[in-house]
C-alpha positions as CSV (number, residue, x, y, z in Angstrom):
1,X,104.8,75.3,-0.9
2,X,102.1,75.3,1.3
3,X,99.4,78.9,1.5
4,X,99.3,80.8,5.1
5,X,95.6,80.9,4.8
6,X,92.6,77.9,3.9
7,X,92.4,77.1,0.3
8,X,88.6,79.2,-0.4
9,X,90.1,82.6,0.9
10,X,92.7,82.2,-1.4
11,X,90.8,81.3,-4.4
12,X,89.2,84.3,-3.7
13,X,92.5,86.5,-3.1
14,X,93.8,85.4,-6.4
15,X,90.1,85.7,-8.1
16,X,90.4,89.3,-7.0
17,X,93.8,90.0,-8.2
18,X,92.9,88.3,-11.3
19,X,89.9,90.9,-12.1
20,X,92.3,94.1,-10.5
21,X,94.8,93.0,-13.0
22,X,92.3,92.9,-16.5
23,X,90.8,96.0,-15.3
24,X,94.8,97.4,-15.3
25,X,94.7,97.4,-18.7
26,X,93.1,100.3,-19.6
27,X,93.7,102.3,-16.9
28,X,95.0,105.9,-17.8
29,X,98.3,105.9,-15.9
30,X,99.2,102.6,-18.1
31,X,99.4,99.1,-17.2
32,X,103.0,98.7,-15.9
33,X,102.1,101.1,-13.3
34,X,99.2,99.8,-12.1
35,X,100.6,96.4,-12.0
36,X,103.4,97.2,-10.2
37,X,100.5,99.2,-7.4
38,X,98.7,96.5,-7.4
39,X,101.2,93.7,-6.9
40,X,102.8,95.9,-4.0
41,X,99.3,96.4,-2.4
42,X,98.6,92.4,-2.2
43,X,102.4,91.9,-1.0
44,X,101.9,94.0,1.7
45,X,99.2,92.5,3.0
46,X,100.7,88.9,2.5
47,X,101.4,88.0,6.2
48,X,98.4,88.2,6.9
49,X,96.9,84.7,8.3
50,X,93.5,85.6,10.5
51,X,90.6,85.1,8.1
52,X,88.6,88.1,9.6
53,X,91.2,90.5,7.9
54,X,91.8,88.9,4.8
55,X,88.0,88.8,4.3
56,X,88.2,92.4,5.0
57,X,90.9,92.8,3.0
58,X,89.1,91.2,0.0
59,X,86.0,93.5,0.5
60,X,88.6,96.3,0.0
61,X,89.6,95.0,-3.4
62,X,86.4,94.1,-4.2
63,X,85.3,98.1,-3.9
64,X,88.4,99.1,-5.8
65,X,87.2,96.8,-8.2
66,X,83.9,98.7,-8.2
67,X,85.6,102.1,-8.5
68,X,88.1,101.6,-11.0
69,X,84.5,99.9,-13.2
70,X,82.6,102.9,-12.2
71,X,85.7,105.4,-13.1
72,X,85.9,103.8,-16.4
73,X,82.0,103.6,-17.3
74,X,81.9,107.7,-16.8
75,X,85.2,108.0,-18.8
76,X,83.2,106.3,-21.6
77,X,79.8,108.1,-21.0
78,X,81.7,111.3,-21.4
79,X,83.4,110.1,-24.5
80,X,80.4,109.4,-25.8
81,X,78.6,112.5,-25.1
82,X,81.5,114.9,-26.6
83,X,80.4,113.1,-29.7
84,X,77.4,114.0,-29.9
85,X,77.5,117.6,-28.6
C-alpha cells in the first residue's frame, strides 16, 4: 500500500488524528460520535495529494485541536468555580 502524499505530511496527518481522537474522549456528545465526525472529516479530505492543502488542512485540525482544549479548560474552570460559590 503505498500513501498519496510524502511520508512527513502524513506523519503529521496521522499525529493530528491521533491527538483529535484522545481529546474525543471526553467530549460531551460521547466518544462514538465524535469518532465517527472525526473519521468522516479526515475521509473526506483523503484525495487530497497537493501538499499546499493538506498543510492547510492540518492547520485546520491543529485549531480544532486548540478549541476543543480551550472548550474543555472553561468547562473545568466553571466546574470548579460552582464549587466554591
Amino acid at each position: 500500500m503505498t500513501s498519496a502524499f510524502p511520508s512527513p505530511l502524513r506523519h503529521k496527518v496521522l499525529n493530528v488524528y491521533k491527538q483529535l481522537l484522545f481529546l474525543g474522549k471526553d467530549y460531551p456528545l460521547g466518544y462514538p460520535w465524535f469518532k465517527s465526525r472525526l473519521k468522516n472529516a479526515f475521509m473526506k479530505n483523503r484525495e487530497i495529494t497537493d501538499p499546499k492543502k493538506i498543510e492547510k488542512c492540518i492547520e485546520q485540525a491543529e485549531y480544532v485541536t486548540k478549541e476543543i482544549e480551550t472548550m474543555y479548560y472553561l468547562k473545568k474552570y466553571r466546574e470548579m468555580k460552582k464549587r466554591y460559590e
